[in-house]
MARTIZA-754897 format. One record per residue: residue number from 0; residue in one letter; x, y, z of N, C-alpha, C, O, CB in turn. Coordinates in pm, 1 decimal, m for minus. Last residue first. Glycine has a CB too. Example, Ala and Ser with C-alpha at 12.3 -4.5 7.8 and 13.67 -1.06 7.14 Angstrom:
2
  pos  code       n.x       n.y       n.z      ca.x      ca.y      ca.z       c.x       c.y       c.z       o.x       o.y       o.z      cb.x      cb.y      cb.z
    1     s    1285.0    m225.0     708.0    1367.0    m106.0     714.0    1290.0       3.0     787.0    1340.9     113.8     803.9    1408.4     m59.8     572.5
    0     a    1319.0    m569.0     780.0    1230.0    m450.0     780.0    1320.0    m330.0     780.0    1423.6    m331.9     846.5    1130.8    m447.3     904.6
This chain:
86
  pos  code       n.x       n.y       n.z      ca.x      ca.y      ca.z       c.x       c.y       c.z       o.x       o.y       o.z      cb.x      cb.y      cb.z
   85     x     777.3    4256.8   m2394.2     639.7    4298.2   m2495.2     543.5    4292.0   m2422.1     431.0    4316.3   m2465.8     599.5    4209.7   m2620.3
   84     x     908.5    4208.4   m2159.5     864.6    4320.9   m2189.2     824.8    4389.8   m2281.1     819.5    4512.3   m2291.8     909.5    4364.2   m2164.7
   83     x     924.0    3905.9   m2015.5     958.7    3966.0   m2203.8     867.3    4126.6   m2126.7     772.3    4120.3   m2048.6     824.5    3828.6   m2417.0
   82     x    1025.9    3903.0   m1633.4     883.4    3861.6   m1774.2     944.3    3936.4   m1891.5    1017.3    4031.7   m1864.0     679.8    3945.0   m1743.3
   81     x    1152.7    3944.2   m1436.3    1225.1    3876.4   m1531.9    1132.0    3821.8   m1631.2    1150.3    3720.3   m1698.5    1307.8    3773.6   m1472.8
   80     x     887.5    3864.1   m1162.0     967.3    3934.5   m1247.3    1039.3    3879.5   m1363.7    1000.1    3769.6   m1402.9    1048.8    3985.7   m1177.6
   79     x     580.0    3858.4    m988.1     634.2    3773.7   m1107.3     749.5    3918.3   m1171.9     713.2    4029.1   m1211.4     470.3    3707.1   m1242.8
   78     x     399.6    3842.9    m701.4     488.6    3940.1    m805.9     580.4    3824.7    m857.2     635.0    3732.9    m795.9     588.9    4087.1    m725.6
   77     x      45.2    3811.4    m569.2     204.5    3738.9    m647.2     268.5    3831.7    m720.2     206.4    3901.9    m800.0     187.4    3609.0    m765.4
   76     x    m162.8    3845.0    m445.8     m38.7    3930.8    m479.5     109.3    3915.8    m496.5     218.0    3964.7    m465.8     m36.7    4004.5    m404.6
   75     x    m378.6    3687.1    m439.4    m223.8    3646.3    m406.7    m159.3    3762.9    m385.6     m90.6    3767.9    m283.5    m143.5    3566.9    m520.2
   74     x    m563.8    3756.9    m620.5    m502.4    3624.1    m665.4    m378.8    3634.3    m595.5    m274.6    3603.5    m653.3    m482.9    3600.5    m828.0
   73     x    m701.1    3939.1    m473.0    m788.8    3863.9    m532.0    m712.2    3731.7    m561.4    m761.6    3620.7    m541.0    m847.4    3934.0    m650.8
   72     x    m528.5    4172.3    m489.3    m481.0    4091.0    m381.6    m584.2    3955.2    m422.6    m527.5    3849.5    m395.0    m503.0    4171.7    m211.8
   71     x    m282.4    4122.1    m797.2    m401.9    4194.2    m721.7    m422.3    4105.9    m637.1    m379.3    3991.0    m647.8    m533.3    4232.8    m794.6
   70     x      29.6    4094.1    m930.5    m124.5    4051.3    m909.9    m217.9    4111.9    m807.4    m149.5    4155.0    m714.6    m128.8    3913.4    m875.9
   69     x     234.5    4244.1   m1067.2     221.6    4209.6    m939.2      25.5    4176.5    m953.3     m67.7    4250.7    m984.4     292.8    4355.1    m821.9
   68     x     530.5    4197.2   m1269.1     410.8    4197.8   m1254.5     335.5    4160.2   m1138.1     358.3    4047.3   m1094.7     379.9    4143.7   m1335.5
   67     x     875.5    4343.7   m1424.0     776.4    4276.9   m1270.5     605.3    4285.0   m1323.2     566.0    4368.7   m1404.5     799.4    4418.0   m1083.5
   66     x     951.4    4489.7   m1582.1     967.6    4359.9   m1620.5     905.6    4267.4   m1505.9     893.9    4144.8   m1506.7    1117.6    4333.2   m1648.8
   65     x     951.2    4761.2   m1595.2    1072.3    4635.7   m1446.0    1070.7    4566.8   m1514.3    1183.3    4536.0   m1553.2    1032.2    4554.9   m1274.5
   64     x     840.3    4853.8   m1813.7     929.8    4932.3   m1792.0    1061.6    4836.5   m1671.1    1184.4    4839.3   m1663.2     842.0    5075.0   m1734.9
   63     x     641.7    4710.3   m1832.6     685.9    4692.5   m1943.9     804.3    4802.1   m1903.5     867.8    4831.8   m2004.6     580.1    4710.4   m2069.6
   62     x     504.3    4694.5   m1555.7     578.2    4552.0   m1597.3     660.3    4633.6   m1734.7     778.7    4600.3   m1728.1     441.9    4387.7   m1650.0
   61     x     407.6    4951.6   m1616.5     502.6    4939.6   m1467.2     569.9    4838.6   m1548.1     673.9    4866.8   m1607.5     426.8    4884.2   m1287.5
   60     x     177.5    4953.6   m1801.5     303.1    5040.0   m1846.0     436.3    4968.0   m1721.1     549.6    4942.4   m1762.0     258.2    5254.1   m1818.9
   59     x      48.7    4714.5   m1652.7     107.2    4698.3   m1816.5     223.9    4791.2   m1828.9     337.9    4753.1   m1855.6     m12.5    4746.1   m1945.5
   58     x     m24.4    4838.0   m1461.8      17.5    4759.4   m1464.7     141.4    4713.3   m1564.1     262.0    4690.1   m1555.3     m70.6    4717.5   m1458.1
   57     x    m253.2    5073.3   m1619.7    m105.7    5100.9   m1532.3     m45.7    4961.1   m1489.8      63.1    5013.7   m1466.5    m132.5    5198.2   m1375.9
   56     x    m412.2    4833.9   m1723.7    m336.1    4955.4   m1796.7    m194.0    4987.3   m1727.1     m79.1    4952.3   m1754.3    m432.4    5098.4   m1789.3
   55     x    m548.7    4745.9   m1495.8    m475.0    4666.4   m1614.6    m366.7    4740.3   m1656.6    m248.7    4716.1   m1631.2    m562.2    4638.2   m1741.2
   54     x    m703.4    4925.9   m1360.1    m624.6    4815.3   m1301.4    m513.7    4774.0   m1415.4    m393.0    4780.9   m1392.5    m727.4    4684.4   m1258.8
   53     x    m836.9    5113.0   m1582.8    m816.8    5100.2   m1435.8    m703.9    5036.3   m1393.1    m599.6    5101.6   m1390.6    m917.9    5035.9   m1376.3
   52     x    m906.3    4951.8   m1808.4    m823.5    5086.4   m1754.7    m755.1    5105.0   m1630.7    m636.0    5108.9   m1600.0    m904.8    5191.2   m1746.5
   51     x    m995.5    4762.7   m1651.2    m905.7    4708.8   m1779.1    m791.0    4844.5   m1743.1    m678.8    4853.2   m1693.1   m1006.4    4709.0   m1978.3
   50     x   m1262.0    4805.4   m1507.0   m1127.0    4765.1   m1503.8    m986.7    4756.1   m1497.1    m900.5    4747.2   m1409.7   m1124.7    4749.7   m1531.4
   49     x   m1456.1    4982.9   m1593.9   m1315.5    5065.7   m1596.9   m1210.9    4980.8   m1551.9   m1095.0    5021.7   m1543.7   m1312.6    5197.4   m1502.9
   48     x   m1675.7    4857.2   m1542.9   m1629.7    4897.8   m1685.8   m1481.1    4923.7   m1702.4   m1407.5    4894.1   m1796.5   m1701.5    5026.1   m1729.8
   47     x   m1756.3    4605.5   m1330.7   m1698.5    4746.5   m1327.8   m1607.1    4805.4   m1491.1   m1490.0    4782.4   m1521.4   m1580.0    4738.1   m1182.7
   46     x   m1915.9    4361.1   m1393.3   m1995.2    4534.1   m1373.2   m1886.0    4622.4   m1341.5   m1925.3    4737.2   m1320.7   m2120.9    4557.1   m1227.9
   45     x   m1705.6    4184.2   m1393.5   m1775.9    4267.4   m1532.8   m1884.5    4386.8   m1503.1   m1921.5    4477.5   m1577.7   m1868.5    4149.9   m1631.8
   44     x   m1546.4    4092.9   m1261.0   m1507.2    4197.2   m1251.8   m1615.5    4268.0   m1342.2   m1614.7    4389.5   m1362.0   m1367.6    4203.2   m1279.7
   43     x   m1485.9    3826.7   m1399.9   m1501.7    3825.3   m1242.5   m1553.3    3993.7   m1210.7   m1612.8    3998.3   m1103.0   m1328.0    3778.0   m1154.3
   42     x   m1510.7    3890.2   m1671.6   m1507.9    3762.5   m1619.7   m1568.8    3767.4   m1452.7   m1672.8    3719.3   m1407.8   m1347.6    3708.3   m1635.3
   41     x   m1323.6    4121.1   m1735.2   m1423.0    4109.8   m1818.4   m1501.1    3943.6   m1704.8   m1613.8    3992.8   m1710.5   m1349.1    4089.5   m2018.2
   40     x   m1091.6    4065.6   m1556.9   m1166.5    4221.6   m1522.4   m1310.0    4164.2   m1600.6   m1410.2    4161.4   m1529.2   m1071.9    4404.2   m1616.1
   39     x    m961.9    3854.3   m1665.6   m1051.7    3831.5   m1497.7   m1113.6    3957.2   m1485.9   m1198.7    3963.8   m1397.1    m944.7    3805.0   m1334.8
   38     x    m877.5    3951.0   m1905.6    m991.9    3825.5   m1932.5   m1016.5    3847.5   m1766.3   m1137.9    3860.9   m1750.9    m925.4    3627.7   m2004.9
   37     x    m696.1    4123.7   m1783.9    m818.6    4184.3   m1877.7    m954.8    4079.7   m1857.9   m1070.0    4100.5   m1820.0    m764.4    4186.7   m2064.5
   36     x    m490.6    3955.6   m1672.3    m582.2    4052.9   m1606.0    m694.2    4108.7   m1649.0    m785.1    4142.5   m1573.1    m527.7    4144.1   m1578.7
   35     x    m411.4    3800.8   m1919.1    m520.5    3757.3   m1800.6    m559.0    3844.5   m1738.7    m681.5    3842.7   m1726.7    m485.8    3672.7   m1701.7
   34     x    m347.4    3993.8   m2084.2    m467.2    3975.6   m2086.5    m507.8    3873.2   m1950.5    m617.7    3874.4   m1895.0    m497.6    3925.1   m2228.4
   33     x     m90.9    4085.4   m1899.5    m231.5    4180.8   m1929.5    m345.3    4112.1   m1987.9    m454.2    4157.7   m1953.1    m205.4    4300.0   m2034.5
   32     x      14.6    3868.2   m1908.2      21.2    3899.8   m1780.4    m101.6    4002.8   m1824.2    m210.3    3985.3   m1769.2     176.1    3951.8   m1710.6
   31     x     112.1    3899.3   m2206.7      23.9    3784.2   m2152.2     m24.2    3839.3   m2013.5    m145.7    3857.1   m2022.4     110.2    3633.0   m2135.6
   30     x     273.9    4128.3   m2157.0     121.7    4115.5   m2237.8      56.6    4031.4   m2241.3     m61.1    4046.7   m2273.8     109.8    4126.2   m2351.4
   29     x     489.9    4060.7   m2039.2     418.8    4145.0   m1941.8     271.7    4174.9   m2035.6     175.9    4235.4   m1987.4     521.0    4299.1   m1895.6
   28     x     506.4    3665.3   m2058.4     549.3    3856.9   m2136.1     417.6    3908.3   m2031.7     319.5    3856.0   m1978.9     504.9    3904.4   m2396.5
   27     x     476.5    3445.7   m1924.2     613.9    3479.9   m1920.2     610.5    3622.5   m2025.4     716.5    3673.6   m2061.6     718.0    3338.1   m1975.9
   26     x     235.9    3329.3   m1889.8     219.7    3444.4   m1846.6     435.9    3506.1   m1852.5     490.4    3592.9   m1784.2     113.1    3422.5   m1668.0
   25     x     255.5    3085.6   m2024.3     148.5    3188.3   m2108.6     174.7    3319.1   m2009.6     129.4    3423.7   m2056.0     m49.9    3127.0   m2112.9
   24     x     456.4    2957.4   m1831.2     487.4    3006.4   m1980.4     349.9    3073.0   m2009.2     396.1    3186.7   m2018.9     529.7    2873.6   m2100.9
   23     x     284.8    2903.4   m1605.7     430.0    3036.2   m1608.4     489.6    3033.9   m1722.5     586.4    3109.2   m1732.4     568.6    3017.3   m1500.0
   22     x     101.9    2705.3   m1697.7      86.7    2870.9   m1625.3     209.4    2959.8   m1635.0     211.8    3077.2   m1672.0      58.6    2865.9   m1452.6
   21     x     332.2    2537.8   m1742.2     230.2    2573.3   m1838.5     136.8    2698.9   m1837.9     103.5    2770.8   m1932.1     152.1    2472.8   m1838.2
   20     x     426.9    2475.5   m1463.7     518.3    2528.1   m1589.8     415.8    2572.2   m1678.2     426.6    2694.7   m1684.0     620.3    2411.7   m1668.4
   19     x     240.4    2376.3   m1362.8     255.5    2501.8   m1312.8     314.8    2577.8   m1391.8     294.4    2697.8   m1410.7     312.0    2507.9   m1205.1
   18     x     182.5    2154.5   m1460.4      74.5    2232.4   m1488.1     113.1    2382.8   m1485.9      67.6    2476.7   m1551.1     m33.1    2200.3   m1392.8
   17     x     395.5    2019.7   m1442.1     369.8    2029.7   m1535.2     260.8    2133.3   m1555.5     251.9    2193.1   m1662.7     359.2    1923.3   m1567.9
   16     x     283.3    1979.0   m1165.4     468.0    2089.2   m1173.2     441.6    2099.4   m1321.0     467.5    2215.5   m1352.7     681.7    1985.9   m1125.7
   15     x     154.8    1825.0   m1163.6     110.8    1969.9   m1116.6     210.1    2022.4   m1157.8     204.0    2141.2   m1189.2      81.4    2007.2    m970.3
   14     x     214.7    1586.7   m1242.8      74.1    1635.1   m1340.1     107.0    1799.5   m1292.8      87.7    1890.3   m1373.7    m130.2    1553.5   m1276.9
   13     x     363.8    1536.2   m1048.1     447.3    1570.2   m1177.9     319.8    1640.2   m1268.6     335.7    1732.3   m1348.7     528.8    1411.2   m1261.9
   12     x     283.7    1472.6    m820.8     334.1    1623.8    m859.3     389.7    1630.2    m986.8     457.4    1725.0   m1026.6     443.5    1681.2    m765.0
   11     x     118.6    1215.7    m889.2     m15.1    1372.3    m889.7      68.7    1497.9    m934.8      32.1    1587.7   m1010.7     m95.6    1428.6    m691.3
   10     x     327.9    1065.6    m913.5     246.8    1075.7    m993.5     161.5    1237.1   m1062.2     147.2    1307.8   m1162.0     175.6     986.7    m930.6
    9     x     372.6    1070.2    m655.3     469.3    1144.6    m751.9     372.1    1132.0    m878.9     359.4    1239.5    m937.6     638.9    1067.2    m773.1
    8     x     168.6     945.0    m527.3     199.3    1085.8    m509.4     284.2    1149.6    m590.4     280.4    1272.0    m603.4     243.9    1108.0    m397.2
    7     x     103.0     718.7    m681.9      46.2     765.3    m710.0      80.8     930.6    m686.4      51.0    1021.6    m763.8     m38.3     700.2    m674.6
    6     x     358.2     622.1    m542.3     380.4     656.4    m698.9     232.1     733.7    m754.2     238.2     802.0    m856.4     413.7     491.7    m797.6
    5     x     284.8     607.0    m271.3     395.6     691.5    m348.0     396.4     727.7    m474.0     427.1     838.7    m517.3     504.0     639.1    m346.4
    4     x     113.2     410.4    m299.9      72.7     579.0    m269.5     231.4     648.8    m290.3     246.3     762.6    m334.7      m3.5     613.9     m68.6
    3     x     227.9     170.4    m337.6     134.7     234.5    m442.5      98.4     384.9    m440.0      66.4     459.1    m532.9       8.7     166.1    m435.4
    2     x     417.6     168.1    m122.2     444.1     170.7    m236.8     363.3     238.0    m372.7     400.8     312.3    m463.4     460.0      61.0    m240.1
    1     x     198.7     101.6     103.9     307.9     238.0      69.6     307.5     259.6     m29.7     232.7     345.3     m76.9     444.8     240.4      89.7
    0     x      82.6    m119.1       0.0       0.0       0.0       0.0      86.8     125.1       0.0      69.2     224.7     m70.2     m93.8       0.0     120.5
């Protein structure tokens, strides 16, 4: 029974570490990093019009100048640096 739950556990982290890599490549340019913010303003966020503007925009100019992107507290407030600055 060990045995089997081990491999099932390495199993599960490899599905995830694979997953995670796959998240941190679509968000590796500070313009990927903008449309997810866009797609969660339009999505989670859709009665407030000004979003995008709002939130998104100045984001976009900050990352495209550090190369940092900092998430809103909604998801963490994860800061992601060393992103393409397209």
């Amino acid at each position: 029974m060990t045995r089997f739950s081990t491999k099932a556990a390495l199993a599960a982290l490899a599905v995830f570490s694979v997953a995670t890599f796959a998240d941190y490549a679509d968000a590796a340019s500070c313009t990927n990093s903008f449309n997810t913010c866009a797609s969660r303003c339009r999505t989670k966020y859709a009665h407030d019009k000004n979003c995008v503007s709002d939130h998104c925009s100045p984001k976009l100019a900050t990352c495209k100048s550090t190369g940092c992107w900092q998430q809103g507290g909604d998801f963490g407030n994860v800061l992601t640096c060393n992103l393409d600055k397209k």
